[in-house]
N, C-alpha and C positions, 0 to 999 in steps of 0.2 A: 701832454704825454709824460709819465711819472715810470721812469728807467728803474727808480729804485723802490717798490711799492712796500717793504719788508723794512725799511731804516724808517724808524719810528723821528718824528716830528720835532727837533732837538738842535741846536747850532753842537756842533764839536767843542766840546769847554775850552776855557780858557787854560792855558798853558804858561810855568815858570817862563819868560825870557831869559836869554834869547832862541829863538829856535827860525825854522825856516815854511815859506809857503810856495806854493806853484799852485797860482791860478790859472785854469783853463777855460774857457769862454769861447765857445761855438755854434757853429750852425748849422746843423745838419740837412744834406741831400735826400730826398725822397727815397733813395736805396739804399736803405738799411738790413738787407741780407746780410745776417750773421753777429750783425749787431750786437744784440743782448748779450750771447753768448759769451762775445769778446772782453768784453763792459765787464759780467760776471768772473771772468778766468782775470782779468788785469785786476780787478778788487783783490780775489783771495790772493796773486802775487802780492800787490803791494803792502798788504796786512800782514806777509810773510817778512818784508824788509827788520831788520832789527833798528830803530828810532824813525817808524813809522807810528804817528799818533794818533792818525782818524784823518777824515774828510766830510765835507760836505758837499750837498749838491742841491741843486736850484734850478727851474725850468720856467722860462715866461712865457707866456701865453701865445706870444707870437712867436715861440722857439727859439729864443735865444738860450743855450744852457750852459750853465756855471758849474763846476767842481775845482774845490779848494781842496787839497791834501795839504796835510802839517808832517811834518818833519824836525827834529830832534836836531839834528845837524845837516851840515853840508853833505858832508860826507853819505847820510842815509839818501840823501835827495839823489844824488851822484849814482847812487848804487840801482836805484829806482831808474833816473836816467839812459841808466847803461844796458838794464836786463833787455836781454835777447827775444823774448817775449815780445815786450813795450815795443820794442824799436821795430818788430814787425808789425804789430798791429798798427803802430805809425803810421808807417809806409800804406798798408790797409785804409785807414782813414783817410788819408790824403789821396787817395787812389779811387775809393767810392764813397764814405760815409759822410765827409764834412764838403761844407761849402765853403766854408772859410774858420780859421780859429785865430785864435792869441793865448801864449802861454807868458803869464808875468812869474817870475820868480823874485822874492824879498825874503831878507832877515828881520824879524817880527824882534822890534823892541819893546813894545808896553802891548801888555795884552789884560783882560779883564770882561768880566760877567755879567749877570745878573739871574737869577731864577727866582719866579715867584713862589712863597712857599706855601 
């Protein structure tokens, strides 16, 4: 299942260090009412954050799903964390959508590319 069928096939570049990431990794419950919508409305928030840098996301096959968001500072991660939005759809997710998650948060010291040309 492909949540984001419009974000073209791409890792989020590499980024000056230092900056910061939250990784999410979950599992989602068969009831997914309201889902997409949610998913879509928390993107255009978090692309609103100022030293919001991009994200990526990842699906296995057996439904494990990944989303990485980058972050410019603590500070923008913080602000991200805090919106009133997020913190409700949280609550949302943990109530019907996920089975289980893990969120890692790190400051990214050595970062680097590659694109074939």
């Amino acid at each position: 299942m492909n949540d984001h069928p419009e974000v073209p096939v791409a890792p989020v570049l590499a980024f000056e260090p230092p900056y910061y990431v939250a990784v999410f990794t979950a599992v989602r419950t068969q009831e997914q009412d309201g889902y997409r919508e949610t998913d879509a409305r928390m993107e255009e928030l978090v692309k609103a954050i100022p030293g919001f840098l991009g994200m990526d996301h990842a699906q296995t096959p057996g439904g494990l799903g990944i989303t990485v968001g980058y972050f410019r500072d603590a500070d923008a991660l913080t602000r991200w964390s805090a919106d009133t939005e997020h913190r409700a759809a949280q609550r949302r997710g943990r109530a019907e959508w996920y089975e289980s998650y893990t969120l890692h948060v790190a400051k990214v010291e050595r970062s680097s590319g590659f694109t074939r040309a």
